[in-house]
C-alpha positions, 0 to 999 in steps of 0.5 A: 401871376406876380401882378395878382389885382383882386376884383371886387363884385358888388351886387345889390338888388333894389328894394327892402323887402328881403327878398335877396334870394337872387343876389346871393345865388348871383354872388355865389354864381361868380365866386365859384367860376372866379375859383374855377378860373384860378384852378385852371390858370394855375393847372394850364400853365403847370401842364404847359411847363411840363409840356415844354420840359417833356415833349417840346424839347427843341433843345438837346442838353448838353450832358445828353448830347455829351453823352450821346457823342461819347457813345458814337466815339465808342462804336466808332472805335470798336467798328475800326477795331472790327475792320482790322480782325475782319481784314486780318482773317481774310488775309490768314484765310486766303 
């Protein structure tokens, strides 16, 4: 998040008397789900960035293609160079 505002949380309880047990567990309460709640953003668009590098590929890269075309030129070649001994037996065999 580049655009990070901090929330401040006031928490007040009304009275003397020291009795705050209460707010400090309220207090305690909401720091710890806003810390749960940083953790998770930050795994969730961590774990999405890997998914879409991983899994969601919707794009080939261009040196996997290359080298993928390269390969179906290779087996092309070698099928024709195959055809051309298979033809050849077949005219010494006949």
């Amino acid at each position: 998040m580049t655009n990070e505002q901090k929330i401040r949380v006031l928490v007040a309880k009304p009275g003397l008397d020291g009795h705050d047990r209460g707010a400090k567990v309220i207090a305690r309460a909401l720091r710890d789900a806003t810390r749960r709640l940083r953790t998770g953003a930050r795994h969730a668009s961590a774990d999405t960035a890997d998914w879409l590098r991983d899994e969601a590929r919707l794009v080939i890269p261009r040196g996997e293609l290359d080298d993928f075309l390269d390969d179906v030129d290779r087996l092309r070649e070698r099928a024709e160079r195959l055809q051309v001994r298979v033809n050849r037996l077949r005219g010494q065999g006949a």
